[in-house]
N, C-alpha and C positions, 0 to 999 in steps of 0.2 A: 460538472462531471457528467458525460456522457455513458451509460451502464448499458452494454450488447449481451443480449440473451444469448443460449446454445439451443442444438437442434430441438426441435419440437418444442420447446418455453417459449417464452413471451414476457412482455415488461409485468407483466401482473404479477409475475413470480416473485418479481423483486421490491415489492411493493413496501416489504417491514423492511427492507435495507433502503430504500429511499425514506423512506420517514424518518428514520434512524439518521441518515448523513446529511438530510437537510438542517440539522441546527446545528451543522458547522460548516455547510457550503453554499456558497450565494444561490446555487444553482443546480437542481438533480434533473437528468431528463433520461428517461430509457425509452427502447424504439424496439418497435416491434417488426421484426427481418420480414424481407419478401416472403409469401407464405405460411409467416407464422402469424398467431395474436390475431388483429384487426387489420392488420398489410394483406393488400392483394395478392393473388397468386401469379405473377407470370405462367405466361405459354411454357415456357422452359424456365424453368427452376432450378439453378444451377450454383456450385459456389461464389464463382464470379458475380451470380447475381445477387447473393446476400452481401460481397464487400460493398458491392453499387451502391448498397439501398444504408449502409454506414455510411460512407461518402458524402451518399446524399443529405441521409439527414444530419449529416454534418454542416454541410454544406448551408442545407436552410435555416436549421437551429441554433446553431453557435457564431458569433461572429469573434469568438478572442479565442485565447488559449483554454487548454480545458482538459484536465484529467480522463482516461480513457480507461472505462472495465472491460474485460472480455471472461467470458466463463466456457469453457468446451468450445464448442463451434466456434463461437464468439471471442473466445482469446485468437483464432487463427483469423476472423475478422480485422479484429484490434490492431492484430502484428503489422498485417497487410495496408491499413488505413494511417498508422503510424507511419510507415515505410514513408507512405504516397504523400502527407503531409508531417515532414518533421518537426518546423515550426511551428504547428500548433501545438502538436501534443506535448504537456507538459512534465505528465506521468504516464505510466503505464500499468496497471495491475491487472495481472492476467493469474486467471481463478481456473486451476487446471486445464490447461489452454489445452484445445486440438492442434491438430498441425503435422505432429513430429513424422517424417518421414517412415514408409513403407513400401515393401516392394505388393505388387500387385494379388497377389495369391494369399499376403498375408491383410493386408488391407479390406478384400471382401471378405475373408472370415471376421475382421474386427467390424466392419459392417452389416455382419449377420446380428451383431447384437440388437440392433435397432430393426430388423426386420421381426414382425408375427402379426399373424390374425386371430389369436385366442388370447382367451383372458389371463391366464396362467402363466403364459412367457410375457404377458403385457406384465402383470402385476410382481413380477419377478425383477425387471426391468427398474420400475419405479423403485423399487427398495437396493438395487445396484447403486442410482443416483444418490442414496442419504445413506447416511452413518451408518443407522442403523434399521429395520425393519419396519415397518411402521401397518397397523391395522388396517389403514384405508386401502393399502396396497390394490386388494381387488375390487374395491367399488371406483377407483382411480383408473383402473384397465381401460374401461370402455373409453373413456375418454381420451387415452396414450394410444390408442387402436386407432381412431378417428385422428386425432392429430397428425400420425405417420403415415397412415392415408392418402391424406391431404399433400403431403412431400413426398410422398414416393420418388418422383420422377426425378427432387435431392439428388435421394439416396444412389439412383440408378447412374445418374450421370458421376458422383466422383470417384476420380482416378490419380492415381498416383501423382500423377502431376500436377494437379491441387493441390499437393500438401507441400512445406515448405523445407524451403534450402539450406544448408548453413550459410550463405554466404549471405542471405538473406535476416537471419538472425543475428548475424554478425554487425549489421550495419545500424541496429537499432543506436541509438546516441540518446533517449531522454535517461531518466532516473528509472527502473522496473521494480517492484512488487512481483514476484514469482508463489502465489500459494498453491499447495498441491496436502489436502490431510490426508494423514495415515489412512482413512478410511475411505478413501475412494476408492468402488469397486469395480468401477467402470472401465477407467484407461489402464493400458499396461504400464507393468510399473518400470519398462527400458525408457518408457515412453518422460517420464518423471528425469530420469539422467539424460537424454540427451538434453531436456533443455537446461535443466543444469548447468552441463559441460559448454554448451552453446553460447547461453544469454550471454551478453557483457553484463560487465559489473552490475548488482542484482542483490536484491535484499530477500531473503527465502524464508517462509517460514511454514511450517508443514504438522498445524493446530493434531493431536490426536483424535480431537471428535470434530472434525472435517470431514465429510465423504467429497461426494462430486459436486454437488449443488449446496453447499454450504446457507446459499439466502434461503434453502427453504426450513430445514433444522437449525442451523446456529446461526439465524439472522444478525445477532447482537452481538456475538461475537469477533463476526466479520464487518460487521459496521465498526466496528474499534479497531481495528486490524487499520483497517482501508484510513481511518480517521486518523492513524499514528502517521501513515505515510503520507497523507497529505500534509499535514503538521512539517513533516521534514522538509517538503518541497516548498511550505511558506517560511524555512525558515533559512 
């Protein structure tokens, strides 16, 4: 199993869901995107250059088939590496996938969300990502401040045509896992129906104490989620 972080995370996020799926899969590996985690920064930082750097470490780490996570950023990752390589991917689980089309005007407002330099809309932000509110929220800021920082140049370059196609979702052919919970307050929720209406055949399920980032609140719950679907695919 291949696990693709979303914007600003890094494979350490998912650290209790790889613990958690290693005692039912030969193999857990997550990767830290251009920019983010321990990955270098590119000169230009771009979406393009975070599917690359999937590709890649596809490319170097896996030599068979191999279930595929995506969460935010990282499900529109996922889609895209899927697409490029069918016969590998075995499954597909995308964990409130980014992606869903936008026209331009409404796109930089949904990208105002990730923009701030104070601690207050950082710490606002982090408690968007999970269920529910959480205490550390502002000792977490400084650190969500520094990370969007570091990607700015991301944020600045994407544009509408980064984000994807129906025709493009339409061609997907493995098995999909679509999770999206009640409680995520991040995406819009048109953003939930189109892929819906999109995905081909598709197994949905949409946990109530889910927010955005499920691996960091309901680790364990989404490790049995992820663990039922692969059980399908062995079976």
């Amino acid at each position: 199993m291949l696990i693709v972080h979303g914007i600003s995370a890094s494979s350490i996020h998912f650290v209790r869901v790889m613990l958690g799926l290693k005692r039912s899969s030969r193999r857990v590996l997550a990767i830290d995107l251009p920019g983010h985690g321990a990955s270098d920064t590119p000169a230009v930082l771009t979406p393009q250059a975070l599917e690359d750097g999937t590709r890649q470490a596809m490319g170097q780490l896996l030599d068979e088939r191999f279930v595929l996570f995506g969460n935010s950023l990282g499900g529109l990752a996922a889609i895209r590496t899927t697409l490029a390589y069918p016969d590998r991917v075995a499954g597909l689980v995308l964990c409130s996938p980014g992606g869903a089309p936008m026209d331009p005007q409404r796109l930089q407002a949904f990208l105002g969300n990730f923009r701030f330099a104070q601690r207050e809309p950082a710490a606002a932000f982090v408690n968007k990502c999970l269920a529910y509110p959480v205490f550390y929220a502002p000792i977490a800021a400084s650190v969500v401040i520094e990370d969007f920082d570091r990607i700015g140049g991301l944020l600045a370059s994407i544009s509408s045509d980064d984000l994807l196609g129906e025709d493009e979702v339409a061609a997907l052919s493995c098995p999909i896992l679509l999770q999206w919970g009640e409680r995520d307050h991040l995406m819009p929720e048109d953003h939930r129906a189109w892929f819906r209406e999109r995905l081909p055949a598709h197994t949905y399920e949409s946990p109530p104490d889910f927010g955005h980032c499920p691996n960091l609140d309901r680790p364990g719950k989404l490790v049995r989620s992820v663990r039922g679907f692969v059980r399908t695919l062995e079976s």
